[in-house]
Backbone bond lengths (Angstrom), bond angles and torsions (degrees), N, CA, C in turn:
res aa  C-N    CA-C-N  psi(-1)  N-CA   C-N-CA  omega(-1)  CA-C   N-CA-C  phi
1 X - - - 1.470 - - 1.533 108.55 -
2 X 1.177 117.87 109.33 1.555 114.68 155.74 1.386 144.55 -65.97
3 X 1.044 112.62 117.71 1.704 129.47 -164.87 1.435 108.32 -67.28
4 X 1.579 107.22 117.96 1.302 134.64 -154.83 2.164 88.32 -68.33
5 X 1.460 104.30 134.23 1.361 107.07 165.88 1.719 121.71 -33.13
6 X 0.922 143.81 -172.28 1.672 133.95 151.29 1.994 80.72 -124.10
7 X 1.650 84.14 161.22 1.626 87.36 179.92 1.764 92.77 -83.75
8 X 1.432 85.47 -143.00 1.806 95.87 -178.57 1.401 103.64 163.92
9 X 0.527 116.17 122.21 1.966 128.76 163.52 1.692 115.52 -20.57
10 X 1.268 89.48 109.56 2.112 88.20 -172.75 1.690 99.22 -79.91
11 X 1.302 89.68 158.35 1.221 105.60 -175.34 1.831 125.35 -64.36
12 X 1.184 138.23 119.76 1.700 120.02 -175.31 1.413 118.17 -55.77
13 X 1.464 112.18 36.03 1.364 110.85 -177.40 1.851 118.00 -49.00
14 X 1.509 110.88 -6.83 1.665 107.93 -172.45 1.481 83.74 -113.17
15 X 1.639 122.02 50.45 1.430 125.44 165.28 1.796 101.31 -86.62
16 X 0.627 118.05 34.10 2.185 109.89 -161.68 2.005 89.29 -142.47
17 X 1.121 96.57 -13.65 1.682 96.63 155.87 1.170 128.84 -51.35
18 X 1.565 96.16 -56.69 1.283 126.84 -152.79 1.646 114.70 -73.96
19 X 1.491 91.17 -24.64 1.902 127.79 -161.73 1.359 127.23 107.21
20 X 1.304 95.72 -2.46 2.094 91.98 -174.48 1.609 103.34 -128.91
21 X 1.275 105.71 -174.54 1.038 117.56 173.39 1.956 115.24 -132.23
22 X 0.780 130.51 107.41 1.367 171.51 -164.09 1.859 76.79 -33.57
23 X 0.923 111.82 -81.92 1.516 123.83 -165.17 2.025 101.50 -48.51
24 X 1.223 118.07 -40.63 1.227 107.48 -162.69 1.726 114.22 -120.89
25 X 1.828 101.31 7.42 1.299 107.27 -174.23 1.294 115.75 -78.17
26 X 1.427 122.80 144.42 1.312 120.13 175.84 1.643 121.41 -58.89
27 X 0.911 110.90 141.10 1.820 131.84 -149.16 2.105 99.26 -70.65
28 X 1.506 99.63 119.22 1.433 121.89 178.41 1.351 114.24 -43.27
29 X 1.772 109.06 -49.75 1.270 127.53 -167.74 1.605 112.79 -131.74
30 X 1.439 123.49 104.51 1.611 110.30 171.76 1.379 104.39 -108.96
31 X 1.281 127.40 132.80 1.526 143.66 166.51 1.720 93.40 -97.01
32 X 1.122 108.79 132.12 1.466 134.60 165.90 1.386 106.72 -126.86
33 X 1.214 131.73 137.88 1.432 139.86 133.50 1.012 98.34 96.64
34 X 1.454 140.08 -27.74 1.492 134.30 -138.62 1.555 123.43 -64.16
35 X 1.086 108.88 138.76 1.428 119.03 -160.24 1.940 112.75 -142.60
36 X 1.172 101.82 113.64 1.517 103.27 161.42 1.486 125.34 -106.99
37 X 1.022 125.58 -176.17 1.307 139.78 -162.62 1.668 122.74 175.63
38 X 1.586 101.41 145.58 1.554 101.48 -163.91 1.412 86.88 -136.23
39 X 1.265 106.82 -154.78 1.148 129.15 173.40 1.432 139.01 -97.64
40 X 1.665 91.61 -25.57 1.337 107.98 172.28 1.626 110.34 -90.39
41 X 1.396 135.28 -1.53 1.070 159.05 -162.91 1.715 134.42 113.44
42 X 1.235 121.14 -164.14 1.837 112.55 177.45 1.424 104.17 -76.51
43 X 1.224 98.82 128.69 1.281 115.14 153.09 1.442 125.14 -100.28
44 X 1.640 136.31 -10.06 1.326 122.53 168.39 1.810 88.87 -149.89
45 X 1.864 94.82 125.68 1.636 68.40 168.76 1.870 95.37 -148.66
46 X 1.056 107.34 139.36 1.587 125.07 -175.88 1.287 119.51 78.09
47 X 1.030 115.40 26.27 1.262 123.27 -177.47 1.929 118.94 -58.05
48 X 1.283 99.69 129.81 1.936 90.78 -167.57 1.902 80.24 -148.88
49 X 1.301 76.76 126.21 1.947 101.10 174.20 1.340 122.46 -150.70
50 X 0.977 122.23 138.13 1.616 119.15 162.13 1.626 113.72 -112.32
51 X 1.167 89.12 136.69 1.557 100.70 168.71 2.043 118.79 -123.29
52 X 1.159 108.12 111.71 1.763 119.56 -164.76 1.161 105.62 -65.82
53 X 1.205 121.71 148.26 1.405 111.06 137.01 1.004 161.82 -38.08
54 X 1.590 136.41 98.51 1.527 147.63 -150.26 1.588 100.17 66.97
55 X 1.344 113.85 58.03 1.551 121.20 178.12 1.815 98.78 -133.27
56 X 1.360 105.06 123.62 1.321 131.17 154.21 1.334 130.76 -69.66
57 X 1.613 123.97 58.55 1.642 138.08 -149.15 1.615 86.71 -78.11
58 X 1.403 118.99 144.75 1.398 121.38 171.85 1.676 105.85 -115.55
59 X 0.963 121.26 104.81 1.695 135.59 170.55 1.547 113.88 -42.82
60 X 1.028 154.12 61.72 1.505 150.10 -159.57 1.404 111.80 -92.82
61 X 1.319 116.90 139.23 1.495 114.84 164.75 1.285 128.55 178.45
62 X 1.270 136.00 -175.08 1.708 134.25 175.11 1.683 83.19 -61.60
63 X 1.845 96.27 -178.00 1.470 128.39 163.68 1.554 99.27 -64.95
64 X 1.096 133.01 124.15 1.472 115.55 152.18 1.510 111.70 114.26
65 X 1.455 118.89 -15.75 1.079 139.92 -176.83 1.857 128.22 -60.83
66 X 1.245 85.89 -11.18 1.561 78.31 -179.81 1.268 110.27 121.18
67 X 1.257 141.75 14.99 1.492 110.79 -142.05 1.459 85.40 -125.81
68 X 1.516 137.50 -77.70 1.302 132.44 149.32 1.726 106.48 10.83
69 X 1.244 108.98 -95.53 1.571 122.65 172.89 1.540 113.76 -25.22
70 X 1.088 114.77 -45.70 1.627 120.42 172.07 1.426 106.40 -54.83
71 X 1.609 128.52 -52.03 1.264 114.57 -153.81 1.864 91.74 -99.94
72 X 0.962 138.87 -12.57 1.397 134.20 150.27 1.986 105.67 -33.59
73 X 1.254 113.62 -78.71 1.176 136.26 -174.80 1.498 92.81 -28.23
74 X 1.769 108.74 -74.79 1.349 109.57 -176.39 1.568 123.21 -46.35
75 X 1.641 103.68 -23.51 1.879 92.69 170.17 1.414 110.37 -116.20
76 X 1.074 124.07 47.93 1.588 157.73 145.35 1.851 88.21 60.57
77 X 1.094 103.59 39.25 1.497 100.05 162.69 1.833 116.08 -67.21
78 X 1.085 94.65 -48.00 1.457 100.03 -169.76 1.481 124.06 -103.67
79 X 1.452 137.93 124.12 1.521 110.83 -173.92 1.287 121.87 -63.83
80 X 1.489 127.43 151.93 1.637 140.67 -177.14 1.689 87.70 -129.16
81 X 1.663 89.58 170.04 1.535 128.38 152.75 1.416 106.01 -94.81
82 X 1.218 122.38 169.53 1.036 152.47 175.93 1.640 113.29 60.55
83 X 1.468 104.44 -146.21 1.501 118.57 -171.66 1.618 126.33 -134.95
84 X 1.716 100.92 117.99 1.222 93.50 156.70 1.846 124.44 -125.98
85 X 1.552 111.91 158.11 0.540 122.31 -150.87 1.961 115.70 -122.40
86 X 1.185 120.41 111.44 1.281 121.60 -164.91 1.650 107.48 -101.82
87 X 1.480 113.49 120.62 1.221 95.22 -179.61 1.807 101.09 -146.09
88 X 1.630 113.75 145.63 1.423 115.14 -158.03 1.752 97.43 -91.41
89 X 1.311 111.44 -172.27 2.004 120.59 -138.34 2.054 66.55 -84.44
90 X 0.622 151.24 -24.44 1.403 138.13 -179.72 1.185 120.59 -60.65
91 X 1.664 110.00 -42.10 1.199 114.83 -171.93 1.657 124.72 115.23
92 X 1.480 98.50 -16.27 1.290 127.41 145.52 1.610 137.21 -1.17
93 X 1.018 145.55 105.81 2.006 118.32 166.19 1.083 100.75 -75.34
94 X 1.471 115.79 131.70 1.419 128.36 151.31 1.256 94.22 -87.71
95 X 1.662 110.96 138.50 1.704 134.81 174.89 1.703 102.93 -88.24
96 X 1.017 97.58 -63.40 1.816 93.93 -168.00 1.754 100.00 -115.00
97 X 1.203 116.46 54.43 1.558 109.29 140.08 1.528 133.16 35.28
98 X 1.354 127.24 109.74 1.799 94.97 168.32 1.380 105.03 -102.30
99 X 1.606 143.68 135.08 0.951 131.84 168.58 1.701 120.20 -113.01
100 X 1.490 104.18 136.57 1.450 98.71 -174.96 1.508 92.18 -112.49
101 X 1.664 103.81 165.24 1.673 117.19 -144.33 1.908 91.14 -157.25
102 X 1.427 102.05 102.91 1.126 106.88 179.67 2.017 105.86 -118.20
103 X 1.234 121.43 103.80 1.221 132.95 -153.71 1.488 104.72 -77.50
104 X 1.526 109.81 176.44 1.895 104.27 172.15 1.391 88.05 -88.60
105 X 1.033 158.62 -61.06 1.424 146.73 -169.08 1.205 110.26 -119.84
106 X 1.546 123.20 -162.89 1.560 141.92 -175.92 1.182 103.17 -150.65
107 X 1.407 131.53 98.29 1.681 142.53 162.61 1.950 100.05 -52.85
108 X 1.227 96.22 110.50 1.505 93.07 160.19 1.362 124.78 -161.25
109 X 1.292 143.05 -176.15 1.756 117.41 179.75 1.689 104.04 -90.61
110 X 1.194 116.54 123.55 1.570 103.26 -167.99 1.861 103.93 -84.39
111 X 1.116 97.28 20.38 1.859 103.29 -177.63 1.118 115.52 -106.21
112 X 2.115 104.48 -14.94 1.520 113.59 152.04 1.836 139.66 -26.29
113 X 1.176 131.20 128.40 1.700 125.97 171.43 1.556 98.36 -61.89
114 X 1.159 109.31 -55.28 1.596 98.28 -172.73 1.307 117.65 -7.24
115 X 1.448 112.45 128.60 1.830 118.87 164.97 1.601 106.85 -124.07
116 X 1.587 100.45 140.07 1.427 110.65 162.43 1.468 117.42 -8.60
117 X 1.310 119.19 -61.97 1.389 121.41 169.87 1.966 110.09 -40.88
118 X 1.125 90.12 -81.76 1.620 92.88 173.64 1.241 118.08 -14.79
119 X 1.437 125.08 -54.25 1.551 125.09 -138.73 1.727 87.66 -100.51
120 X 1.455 108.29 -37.36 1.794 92.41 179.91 1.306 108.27 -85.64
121 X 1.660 125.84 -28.92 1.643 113.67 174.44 1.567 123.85 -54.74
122 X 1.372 98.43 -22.44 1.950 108.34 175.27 1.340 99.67 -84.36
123 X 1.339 128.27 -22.76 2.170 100.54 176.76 1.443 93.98 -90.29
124 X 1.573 134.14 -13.79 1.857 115.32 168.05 1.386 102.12 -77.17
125 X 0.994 143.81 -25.00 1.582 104.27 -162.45 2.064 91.75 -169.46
126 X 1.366 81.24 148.29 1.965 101.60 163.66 1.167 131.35 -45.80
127 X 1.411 102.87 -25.69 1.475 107.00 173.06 1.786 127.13 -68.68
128 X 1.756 112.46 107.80 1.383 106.09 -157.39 1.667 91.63 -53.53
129 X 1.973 98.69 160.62 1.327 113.42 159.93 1.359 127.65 -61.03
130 X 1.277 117.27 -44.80 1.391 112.24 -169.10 1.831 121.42 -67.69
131 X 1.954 104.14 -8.74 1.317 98.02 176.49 1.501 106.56 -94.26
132 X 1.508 120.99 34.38 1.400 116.40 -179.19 1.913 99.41 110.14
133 X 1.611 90.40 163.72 1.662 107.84 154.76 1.184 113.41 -121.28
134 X 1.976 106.61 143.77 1.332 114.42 176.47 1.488 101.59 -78.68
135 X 1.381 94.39 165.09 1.866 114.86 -169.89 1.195 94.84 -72.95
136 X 1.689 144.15 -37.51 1.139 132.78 -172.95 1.626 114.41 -79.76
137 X 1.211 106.64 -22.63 1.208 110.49 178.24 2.019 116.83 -80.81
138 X 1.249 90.00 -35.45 1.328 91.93 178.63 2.124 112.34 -72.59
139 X 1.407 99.14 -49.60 0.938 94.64 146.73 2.114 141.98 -13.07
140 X 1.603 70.69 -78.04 1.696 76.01 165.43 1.510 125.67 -55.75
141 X 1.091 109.19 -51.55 1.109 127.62 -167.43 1.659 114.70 -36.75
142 X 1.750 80.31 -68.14 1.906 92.30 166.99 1.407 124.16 -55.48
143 X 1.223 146.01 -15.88 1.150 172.58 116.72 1.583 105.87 -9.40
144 X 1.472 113.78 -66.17 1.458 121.03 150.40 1.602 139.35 -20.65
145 X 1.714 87.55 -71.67 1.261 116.43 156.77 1.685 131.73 -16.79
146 X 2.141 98.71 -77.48 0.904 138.31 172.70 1.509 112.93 -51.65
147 X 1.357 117.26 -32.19 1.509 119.95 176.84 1.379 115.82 -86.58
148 X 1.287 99.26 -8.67 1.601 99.46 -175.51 1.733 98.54 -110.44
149 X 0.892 114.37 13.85 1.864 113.45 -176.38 1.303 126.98 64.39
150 X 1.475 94.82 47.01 1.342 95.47 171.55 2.044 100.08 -157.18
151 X 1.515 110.98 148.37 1.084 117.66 -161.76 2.003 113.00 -84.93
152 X 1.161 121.43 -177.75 1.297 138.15 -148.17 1.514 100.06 -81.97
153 X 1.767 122.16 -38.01 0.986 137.16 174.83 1.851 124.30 -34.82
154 X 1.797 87.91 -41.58 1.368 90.33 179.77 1.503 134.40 -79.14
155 X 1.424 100.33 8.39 1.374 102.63 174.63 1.542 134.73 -87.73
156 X 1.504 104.15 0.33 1.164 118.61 159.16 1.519 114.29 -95.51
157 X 1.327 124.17 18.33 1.467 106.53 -178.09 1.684 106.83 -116.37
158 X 1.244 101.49 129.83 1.081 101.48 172.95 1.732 128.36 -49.61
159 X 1.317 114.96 138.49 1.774 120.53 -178.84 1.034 116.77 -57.14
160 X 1.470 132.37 -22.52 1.295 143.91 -144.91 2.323 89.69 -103.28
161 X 1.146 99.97 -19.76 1.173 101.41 -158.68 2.439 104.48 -125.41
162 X 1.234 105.51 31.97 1.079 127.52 -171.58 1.674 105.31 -111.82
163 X 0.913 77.94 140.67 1.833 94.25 176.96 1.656 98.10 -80.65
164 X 1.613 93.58 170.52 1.705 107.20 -178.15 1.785 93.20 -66.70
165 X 1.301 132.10 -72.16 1.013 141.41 -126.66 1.659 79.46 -74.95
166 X 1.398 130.20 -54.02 1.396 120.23 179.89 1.403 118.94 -47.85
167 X 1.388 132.81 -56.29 0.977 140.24 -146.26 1.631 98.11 -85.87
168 X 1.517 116.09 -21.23 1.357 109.90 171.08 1.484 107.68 -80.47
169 X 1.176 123.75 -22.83 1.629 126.27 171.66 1.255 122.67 -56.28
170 X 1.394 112.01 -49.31 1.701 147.43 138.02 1.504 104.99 -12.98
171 X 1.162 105.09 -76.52 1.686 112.18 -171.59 1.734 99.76 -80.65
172 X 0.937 143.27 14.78 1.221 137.09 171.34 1.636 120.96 -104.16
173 X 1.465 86.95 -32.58 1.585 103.60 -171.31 1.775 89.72 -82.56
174 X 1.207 114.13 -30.25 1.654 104.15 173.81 1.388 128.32 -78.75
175 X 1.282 116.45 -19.45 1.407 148.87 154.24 1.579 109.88 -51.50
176 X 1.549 119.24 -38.03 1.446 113.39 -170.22 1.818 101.56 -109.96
177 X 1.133 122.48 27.38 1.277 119.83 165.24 1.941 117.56 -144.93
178 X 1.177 99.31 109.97 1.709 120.16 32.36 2.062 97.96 -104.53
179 X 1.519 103.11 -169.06 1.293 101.73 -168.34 2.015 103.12 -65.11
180 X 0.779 106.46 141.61 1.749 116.50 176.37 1.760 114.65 -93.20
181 X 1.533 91.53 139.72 1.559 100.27 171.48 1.475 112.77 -79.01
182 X 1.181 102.36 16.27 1.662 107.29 -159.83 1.514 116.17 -152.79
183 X 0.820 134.40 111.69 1.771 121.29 -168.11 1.611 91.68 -115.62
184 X 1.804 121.20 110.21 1.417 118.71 152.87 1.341 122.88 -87.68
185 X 1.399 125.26 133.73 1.670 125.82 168.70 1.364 105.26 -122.45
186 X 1.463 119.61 106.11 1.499 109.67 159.50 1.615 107.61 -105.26
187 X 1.314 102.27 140.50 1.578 118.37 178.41 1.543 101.41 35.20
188 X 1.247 114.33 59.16 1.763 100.45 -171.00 1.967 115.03 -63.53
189 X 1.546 104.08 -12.25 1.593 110.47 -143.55 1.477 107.38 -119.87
190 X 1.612 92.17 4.12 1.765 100.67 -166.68 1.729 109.07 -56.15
191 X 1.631 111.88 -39.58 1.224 102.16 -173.58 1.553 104.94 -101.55
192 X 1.491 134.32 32.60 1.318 145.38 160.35 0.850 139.12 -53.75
193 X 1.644 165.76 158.59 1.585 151.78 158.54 1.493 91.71 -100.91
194 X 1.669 89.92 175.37 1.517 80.06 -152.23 1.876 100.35 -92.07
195 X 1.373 111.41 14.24 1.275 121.04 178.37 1.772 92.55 -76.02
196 X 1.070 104.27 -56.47 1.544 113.35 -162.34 1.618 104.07 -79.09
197 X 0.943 135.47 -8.51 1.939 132.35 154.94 1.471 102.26 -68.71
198 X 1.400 130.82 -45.82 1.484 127.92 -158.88 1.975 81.06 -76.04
199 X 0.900 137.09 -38.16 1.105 137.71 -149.53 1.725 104.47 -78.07
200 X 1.592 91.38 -57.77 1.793 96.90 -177.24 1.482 103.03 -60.64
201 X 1.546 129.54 -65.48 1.321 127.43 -169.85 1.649 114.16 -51.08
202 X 1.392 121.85 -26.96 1.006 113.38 164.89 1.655 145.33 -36.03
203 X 1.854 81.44 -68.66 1.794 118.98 151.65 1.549 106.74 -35.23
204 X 1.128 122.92 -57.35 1.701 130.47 -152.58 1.976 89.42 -74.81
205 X 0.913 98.17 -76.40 1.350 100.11 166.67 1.546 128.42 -46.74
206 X 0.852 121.74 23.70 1.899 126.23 -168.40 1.952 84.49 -150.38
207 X 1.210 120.55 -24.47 1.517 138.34 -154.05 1.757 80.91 -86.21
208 X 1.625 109.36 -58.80 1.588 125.49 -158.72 1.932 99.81 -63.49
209 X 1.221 78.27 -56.57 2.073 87.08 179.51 1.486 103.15 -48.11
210 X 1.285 130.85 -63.78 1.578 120.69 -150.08 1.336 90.11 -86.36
211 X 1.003 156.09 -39.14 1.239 144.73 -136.14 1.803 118.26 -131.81
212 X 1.788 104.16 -15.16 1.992 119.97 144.72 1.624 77.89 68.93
213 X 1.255 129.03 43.32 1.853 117.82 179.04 1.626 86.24 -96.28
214 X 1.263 119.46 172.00 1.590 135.05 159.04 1.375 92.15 -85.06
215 X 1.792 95.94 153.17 1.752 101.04 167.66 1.910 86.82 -147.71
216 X 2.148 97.52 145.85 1.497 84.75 177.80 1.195 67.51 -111.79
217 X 1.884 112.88 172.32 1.456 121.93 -159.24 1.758 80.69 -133.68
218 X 1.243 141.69 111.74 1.637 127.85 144.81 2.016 107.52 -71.32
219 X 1.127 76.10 140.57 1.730 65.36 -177.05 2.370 96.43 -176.87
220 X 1.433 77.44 128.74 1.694 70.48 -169.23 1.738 104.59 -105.60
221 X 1.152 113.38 29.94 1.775 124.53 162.01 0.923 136.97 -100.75
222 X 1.500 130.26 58.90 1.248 158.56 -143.63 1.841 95.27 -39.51
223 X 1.206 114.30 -59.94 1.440 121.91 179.37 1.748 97.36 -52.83
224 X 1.074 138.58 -74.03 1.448 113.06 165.25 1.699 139.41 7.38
225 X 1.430 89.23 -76.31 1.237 126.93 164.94 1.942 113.89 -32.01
226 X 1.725 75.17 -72.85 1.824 80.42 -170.50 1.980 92.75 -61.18
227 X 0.719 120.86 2.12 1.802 103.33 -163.76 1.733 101.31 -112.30
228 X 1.303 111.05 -46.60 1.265 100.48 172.09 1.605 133.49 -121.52
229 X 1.454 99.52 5.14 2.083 103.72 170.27 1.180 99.58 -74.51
230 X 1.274 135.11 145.53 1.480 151.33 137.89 2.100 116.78 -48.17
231 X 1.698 90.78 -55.78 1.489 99.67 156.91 1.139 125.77 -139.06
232 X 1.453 128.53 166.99 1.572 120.18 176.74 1.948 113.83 -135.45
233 X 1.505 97.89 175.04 1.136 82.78 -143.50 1.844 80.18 -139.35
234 X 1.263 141.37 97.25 1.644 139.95 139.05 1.462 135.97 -5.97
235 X 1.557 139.43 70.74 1.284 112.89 -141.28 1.724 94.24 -96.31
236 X 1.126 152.16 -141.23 1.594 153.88 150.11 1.726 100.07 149.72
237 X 1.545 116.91 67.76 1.286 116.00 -159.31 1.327 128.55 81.59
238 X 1.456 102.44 -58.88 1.176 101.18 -151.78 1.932 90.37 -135.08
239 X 1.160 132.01 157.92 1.191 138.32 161.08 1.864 128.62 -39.89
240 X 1.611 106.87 70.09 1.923 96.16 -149.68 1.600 99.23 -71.43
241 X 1.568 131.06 -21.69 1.201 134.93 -134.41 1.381 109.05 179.81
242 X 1.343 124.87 108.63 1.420 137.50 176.19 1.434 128.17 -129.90
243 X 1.346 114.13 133.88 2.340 97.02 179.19 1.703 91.38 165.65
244 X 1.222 89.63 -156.45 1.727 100.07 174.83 1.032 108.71 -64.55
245 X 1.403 125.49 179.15 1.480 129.31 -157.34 1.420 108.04 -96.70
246 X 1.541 116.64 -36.02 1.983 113.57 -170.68 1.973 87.52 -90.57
247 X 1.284 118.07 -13.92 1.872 91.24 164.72 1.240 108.12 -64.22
248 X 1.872 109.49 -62.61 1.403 95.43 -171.32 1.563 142.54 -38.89
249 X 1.732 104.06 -43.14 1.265 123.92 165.55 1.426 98.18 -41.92
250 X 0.998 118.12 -68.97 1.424 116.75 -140.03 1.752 102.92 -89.58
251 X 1.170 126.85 50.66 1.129 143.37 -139.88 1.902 94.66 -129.09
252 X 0.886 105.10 125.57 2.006 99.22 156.01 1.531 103.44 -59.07
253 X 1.245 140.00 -45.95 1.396 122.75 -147.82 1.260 82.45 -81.06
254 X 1.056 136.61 -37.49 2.195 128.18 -154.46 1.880 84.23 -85.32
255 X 1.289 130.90 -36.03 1.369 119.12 -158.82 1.710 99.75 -74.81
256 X 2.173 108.17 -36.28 1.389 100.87 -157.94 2.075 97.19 -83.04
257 X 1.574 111.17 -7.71 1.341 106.99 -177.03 1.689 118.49 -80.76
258 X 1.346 102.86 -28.65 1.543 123.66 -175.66 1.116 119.44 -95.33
259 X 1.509 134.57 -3.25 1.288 158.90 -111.57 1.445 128.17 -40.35
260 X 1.626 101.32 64.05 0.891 155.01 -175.72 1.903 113.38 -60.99
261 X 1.247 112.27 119.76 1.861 98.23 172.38 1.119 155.90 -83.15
262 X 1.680 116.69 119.04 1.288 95.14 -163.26 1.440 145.99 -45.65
263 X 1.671 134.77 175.90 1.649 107.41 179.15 1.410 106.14 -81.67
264 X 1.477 101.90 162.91 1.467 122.18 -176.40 1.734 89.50 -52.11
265 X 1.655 94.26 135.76 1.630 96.89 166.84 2.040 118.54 91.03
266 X 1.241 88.32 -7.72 1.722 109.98 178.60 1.393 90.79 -80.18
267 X 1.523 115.46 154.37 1.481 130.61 136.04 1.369 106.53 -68.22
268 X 1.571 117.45 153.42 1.300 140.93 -168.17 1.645 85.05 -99.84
């Protein structure tokens, strides 16, 4: 029996559309300095990263590490030190950012009426849900939908009654409107089958090509990682280890955090 290819994330080679080139364009996202703090002590401190344009950055780390907390910062939920810095495939400052925020789950009452429809017709327009949806809005909506890989049908189904792999489609397609200078995924796939992970990462990656956005990926499945980040990134406070994806892997800090074995012929 021959062993089916694995996919993998194509390359943004139709980045020269856009005007740049992926490899040498000036950087989407720079974190300098960044620093949090609580009460119980630091939780992120000096943190310095770049993330490129039409780059799939993969967030890696222990439990506890920072990484969550990082992408808070980036949607200015929480106060930081230091600086970040948003800038478009030109080279550009973007001032006000769009950021999309695709979560590991969605807390909600699943015994709720709310339907798919509902939840995206309330981020188009003022008009409350419960007195109906407008045709343009619904319209849109599916449109939404459709960009996120998944069809028109689902907007009559209630949330409460959605599969993982839907409901992350759901939250993605709400994530991409309007389009974002910024694409966040934490743990998007945790409650996924594994039909429906090959499916979402696909999208995200087909998402990265047409549209040259940055995406940071949190995601604690190293095999993930190697299959669909472009680059990855070590978090443990502070930034230990950053670059292409088989350095990082192949890294002492990712082997001594994951505890992972060295190669045949290494000192321990």
């Amino acid at each position: 029996m021959t062993q089916e290819k694995p996919h993998s994330c194509p390359d943004c080679s139709s980045c020269a559309q856009a005007g740049c080139n992926c490899v040498d364009c000036q950087c989407s996202v720079r974190i300098r300095g960044l620093g949090v703090k609580k009460k119980d002590g630091v939780i992120l401190h000096d943190v310095n990263l770049n993330v490129r344009h039409g780059e799939i950055m993969a967030l890696i780390g222990r439990n506890g590490a920072g990484k969550t907390t990082l992408l808070k910062a980036l949607l200015g939920r929480i106060p930081y030190t230091g600086e970040i810095y948003f800038t478009s495939h030109k080279g550009e400052q973007v001032e006000k950012p769009k950021i999309g925020y695709v979560p590991q789950n969605l807390l909600f009452d699943h015994s709720s009426p709310m339907s798919v429809g509902d939840m995206l017709c309330a981020n188009l327009s003022r008009f409350p849900v419960w007195l109906g949806q407008k045709k343009a809005a619904r319209r849109r909506a599916a449109e939404m939908l459709e960009r996120a890989g998944a069809g028109p049908e689902l907007l009559n189904k209630k949330l409460g009654n959605l599969s993982g792999g839907e409901l992350q489609r759901v939250l993605l397609a709400f994530a991409l409107e309007p389009m974002p200078d910024l694409l966040l995924l934490d743990e998007p796939v945790s409650a996924v089958d594994r039909r429906g992970i090959e499916v979402f990462y696909e999208l995200v990656c087909s998402l990265r090509v047409r549209y040259h956005m940055p995406v940071i990926l949190v995601s604690h499945d190293l095999s993930h990682v190697r299959q669909y980040a472009t680059s990855a990134a070590l978090l443990d406070r502070t930034i230990r280890i950053s670059g292409e994806v088989e350095q990082v892997m192949a890294s002492r800090e990712v082997r001594e955090t994951f505890g992972l074995p060295a190669p045949e012929g290494e000192e321990r």
